[in-house]
Structure formats: C-alpha cells, structure tokens
C-alpha positions as CSV (number, residue, x, y, z in Angstrom):
1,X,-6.1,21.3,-8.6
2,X,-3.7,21.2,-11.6
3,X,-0.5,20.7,-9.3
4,X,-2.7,17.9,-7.2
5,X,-4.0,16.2,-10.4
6,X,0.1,16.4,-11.8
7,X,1.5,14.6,-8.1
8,X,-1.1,12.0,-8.8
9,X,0.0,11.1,-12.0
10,X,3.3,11.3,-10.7
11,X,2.8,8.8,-7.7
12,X,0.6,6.2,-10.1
13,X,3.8,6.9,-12.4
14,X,6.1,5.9,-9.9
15,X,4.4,2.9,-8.5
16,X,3.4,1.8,-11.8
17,X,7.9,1.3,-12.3
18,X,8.0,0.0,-9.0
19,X,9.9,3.0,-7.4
20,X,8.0,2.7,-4.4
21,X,9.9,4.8,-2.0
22,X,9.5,7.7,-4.6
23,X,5.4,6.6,-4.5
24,X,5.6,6.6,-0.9
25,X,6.6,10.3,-0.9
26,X,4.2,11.2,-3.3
27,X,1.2,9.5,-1.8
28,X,1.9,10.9,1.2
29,X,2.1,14.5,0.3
30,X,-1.4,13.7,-1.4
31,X,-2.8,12.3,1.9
32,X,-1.5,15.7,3.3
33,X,-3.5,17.6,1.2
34,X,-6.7,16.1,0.8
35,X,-6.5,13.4,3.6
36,X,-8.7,10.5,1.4
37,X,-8.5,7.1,2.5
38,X,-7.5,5.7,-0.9
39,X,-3.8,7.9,-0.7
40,X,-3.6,6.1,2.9
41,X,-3.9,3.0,1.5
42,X,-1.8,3.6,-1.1
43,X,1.0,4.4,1.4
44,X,0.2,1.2,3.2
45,X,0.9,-0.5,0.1
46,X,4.3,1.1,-0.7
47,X,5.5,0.4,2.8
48,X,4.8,-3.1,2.2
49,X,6.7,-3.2,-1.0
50,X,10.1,-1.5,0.8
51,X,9.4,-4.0,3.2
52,X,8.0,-2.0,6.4
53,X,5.5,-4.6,7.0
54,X,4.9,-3.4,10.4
55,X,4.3,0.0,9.9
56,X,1.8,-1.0,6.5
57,X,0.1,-3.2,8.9
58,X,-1.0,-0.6,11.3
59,X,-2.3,1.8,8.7
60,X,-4.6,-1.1,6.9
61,X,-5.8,-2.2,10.6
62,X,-7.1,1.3,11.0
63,X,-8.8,1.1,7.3
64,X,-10.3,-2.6,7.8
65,X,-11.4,-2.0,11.3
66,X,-13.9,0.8,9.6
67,X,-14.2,-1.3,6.3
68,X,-12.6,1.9,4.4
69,X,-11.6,0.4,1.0
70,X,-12.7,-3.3,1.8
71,X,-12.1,-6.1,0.7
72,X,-8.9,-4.4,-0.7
73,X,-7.8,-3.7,3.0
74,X,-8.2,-6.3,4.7
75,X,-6.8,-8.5,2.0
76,X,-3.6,-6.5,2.0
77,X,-3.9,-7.0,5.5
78,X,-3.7,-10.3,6.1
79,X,-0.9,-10.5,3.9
80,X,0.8,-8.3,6.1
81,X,0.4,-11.1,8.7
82,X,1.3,-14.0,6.2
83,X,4.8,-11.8,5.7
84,X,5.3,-11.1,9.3
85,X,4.6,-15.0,10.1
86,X,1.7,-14.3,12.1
87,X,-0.2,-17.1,11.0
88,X,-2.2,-17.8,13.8
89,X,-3.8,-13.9,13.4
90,X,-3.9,-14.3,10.0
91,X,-5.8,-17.7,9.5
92,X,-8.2,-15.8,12.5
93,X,-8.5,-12.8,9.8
94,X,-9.1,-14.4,6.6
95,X,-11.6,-16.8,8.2
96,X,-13.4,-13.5,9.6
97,X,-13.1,-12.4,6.1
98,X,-14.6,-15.6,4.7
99,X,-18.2,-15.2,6.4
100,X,-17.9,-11.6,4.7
101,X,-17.2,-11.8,1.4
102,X,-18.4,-13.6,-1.5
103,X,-17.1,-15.5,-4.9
104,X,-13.5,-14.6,-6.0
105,X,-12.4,-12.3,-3.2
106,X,-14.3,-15.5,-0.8
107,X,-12.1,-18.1,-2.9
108,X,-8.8,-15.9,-2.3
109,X,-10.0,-15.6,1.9
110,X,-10.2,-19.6,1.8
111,X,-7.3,-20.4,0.4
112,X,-4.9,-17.6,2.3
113,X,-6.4,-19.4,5.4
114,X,-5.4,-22.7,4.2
115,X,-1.6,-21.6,3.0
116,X,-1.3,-20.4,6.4
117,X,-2.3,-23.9,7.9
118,X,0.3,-25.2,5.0
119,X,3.3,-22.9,6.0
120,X,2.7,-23.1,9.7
121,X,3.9,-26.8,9.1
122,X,0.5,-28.3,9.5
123,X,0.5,-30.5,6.5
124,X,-2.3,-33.2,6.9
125,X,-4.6,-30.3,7.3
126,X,-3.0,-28.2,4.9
127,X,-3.9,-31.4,2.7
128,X,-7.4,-31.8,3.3
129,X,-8.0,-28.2,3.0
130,X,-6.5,-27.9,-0.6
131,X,-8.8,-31.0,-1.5
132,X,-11.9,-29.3,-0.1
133,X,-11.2,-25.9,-2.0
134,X,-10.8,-27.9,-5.2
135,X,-15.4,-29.0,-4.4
136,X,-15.9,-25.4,-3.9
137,X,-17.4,-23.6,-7.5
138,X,-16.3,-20.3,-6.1
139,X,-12.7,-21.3,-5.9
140,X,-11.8,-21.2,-9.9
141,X,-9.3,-19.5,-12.6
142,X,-5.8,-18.6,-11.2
143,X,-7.1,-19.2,-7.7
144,X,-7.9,-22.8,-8.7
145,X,-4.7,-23.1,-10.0
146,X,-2.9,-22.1,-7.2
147,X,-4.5,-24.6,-5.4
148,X,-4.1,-27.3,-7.7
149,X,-0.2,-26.1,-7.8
150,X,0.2,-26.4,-3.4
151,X,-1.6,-29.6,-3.3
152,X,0.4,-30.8,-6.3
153,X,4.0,-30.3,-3.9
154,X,2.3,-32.3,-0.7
155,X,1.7,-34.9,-3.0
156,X,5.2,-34.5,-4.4
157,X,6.7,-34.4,-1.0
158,X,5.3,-37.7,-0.3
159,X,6.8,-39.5,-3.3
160,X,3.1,-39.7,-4.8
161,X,4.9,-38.4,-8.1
162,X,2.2,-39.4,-10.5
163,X,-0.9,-37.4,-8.5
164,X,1.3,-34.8,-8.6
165,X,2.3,-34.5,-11.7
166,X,-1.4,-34.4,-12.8
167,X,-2.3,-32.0,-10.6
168,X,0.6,-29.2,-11.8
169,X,-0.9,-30.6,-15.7
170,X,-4.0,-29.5,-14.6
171,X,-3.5,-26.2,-13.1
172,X,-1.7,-25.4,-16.3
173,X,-4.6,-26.1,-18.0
174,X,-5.9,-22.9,-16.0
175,X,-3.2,-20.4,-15.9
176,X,-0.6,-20.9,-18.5
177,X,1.4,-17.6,-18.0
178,X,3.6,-16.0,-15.6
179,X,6.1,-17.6,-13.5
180,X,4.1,-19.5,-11.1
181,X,3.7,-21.5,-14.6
182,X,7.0,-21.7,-15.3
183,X,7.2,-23.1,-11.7
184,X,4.6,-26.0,-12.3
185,X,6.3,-27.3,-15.5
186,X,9.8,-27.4,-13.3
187,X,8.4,-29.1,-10.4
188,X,6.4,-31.4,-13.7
189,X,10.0,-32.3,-15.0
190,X,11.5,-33.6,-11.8
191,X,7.8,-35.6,-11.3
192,X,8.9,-37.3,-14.7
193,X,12.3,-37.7,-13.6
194,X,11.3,-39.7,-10.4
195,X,8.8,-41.8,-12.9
196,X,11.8,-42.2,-15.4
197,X,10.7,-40.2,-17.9
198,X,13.4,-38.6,-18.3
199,X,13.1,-37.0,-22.6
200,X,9.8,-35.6,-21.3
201,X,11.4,-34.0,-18.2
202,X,13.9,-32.5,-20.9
203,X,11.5,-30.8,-23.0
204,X,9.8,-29.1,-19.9
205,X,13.3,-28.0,-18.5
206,X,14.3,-26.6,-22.1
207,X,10.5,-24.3,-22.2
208,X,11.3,-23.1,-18.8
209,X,14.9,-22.2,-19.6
210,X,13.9,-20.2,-21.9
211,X,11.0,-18.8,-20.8
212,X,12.7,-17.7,-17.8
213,X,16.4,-16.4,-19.1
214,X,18.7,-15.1,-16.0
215,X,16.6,-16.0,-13.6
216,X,17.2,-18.0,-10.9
217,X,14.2,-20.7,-12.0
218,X,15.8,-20.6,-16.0
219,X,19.1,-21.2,-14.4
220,X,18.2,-24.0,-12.4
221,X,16.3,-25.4,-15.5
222,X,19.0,-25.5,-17.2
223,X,21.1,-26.8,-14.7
224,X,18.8,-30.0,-14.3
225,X,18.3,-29.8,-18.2
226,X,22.3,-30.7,-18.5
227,X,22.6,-33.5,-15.8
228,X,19.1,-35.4,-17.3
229,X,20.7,-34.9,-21.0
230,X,23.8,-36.5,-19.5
231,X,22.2,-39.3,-17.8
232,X,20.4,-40.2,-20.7
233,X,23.3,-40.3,-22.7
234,X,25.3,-42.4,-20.4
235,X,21.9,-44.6,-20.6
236,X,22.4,-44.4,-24.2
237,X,26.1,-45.3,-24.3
238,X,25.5,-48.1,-22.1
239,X,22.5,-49.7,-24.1
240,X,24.8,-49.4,-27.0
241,X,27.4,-51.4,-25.7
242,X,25.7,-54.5,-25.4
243,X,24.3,-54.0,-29.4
C-alpha cells in the first residue's frame, strides 16, 4: 500500500509540472495494479496532452459509453473530437450531452456544440448560437465570457467594430485573468484603432505587453504598441505644422 500510495503522489506530482509522459508511465503502472477507472482516465488525459488524441479518444469512448467518471469523460471526449476536427461527431456528442447534464457542465455542452458550428466555418449559425447562449441563465462566469469573447470576433470580422468592442469590455467584466484576457484587451486595442482611437488602443497594448512578457501575444502587443505610438506622432507632427 505504501509503495502504491508513493506512485500516486508521484504521478499527481508529475502531471501537476506537466511532465505528462512521465504521468503517463506512472498512471499506467497504477491502472496495472489496481485496475480503477479514475488511473484509466487519467492516462486518457496524459495521452491527450503528448498529443495522442487518437489513442485518448478510444479509452474515454470506453469510459463515457458506461458513464464511468461522467461528465468528466465525455467532456474530455468531445474535445478529443474538437482536436481531431471531427466536428460533425462532436456537435452530435455534446448535443447528446446537453439533454444529460445540467447548469455549468450544460452551459460548457452548449457552447462546445456551438464552437464547433463556428470552426466548421458555419458562421451565421455560429452567430445566432452565441446570441442565444448569452438568454440562457445557465450559461454564466468564464463560460459567459467565452461567449461574449467568440461573438465579439464575428462581430469584429464584419467590421461591426463598436459591438465588438463592447462585447470583449463586457466579458472582461467576467473574467479578468489569464490569457484569454489578455486576448480580449488585444483584439479591444485594434477595435479602437479601426474607430480611431488610437491613445486608448495604446494603453491596452502597453497592459498586455506587460502582462504577457515573451510571449508571442506580449510580443505582438508590443509590436502594434510601436506602429500606433508612431502613427500618432506623425499625426502629431503633422497637426503641428500647420500651428
């Protein structure tokens, strides 16, 4: 039991740092041993991670078809689909899962379904799916926000730059942390830009560069941060010169 309890704290240890192959390994000697569903699941999980999509797929299959470790599995499931472009099975699977679960794991189902419809390149419907998730009282918190942040970039794709930029405000106002944030106030700063507000745009594009140091999103922040101060100061220069 001691050596069993020690692997476990080992595998948790390892996934915890993201060293999923070496939590792969470890959850699977557990599963060996004992042969619970949860170590199963966890090896679904770290295959997914060191991107073996398929083979994580057919283990959480197994689970959901028995509802072992629902909704958990067939959540994880249908991202396996999203992954693997499958989006006709997995709009089929989350809608399944809809009529099956309820509140926040029901406002998660609705809105995979939906992001499926989006990245399948149906837009109008991915549209008027987004909108009807935002009249459902189930769909709220980060899951609202996510919603409020997809419909907020089909507005922005259509040049309707002011609905969008209201809708990435608001989901803000829900989930202020984290890079999907960081995302928002981006995509808010190049709203501004297209409405000519550019010293606004500037002050997002400075918060994100920071917040987001050596990344790719801080470095294209700062990036957009340098050729909006520029134009502005050309702006400047040229205002200026007929003082």
């Amino acid at each position: 039991m001691g050596d069993r309890s020690t692997l476990q704290r080992q595998a948790e240890t390892f996934f915890r740092e993201k060293r999923f192959d070496q939590a792969l390994g470890a959850y699977r000697e557990l599963h060996n041993e004992t042969g619970e569903s949860k170590h199963l699941y966890n090896i679904a999980i770290c295959l997914y991670h060191v991107s073996r999509i398929g083979d994580a797929s057919a283990i959480l299959e197994k689970l959901w078809s028995k509802r072992i470790l629902a909704p958990d599995s067939g959540l994880f499931l249908g991202f396996c689909y999203r992954h693997l472009s499958q989006f006709g099975r997995g709009r089929a699977h989350f809608r399944a899962m809809v009529e099956e679960t309820s509140g926040d794991v029901r406002a998660r189902c609705r809105l995979m379904e939906v992001l499926m419809t989006d990245e399948s390149g149906e837009t109008s419907a991915a549209e008027r799916g987004y909108e009807e998730l935002l009249l459902d009282m189930d769909v709220a918190g980060r899951t609202r926000a996510e919603v409020l942040r997809r419909l907020g970039t089909l507005k922005e794709n259509k040049k309707e730059h002011l609905a969008a930029l209201n809708l990435y405000r608001e989901s803000l106002s829900l989930d202020s942390d984290g890079e999907a944030s960081l995302a928002a106030k981006f995509r808010m700063a190049v709203c501004l830009m297209e409405m000519s507000t550019p010293a606004e745009a500037v002050d997002l594009l400075r918060d994100v560069e920071t917040s987001a140091a050596g990344s790719f999103l801080g470095e294209s922040a700062s990036k957009l941060r340098q050729a909006v101060e520029s134009g502005v100061r050309r702006t400047e220069r040229h205002i200026r010169s007929y003082e």
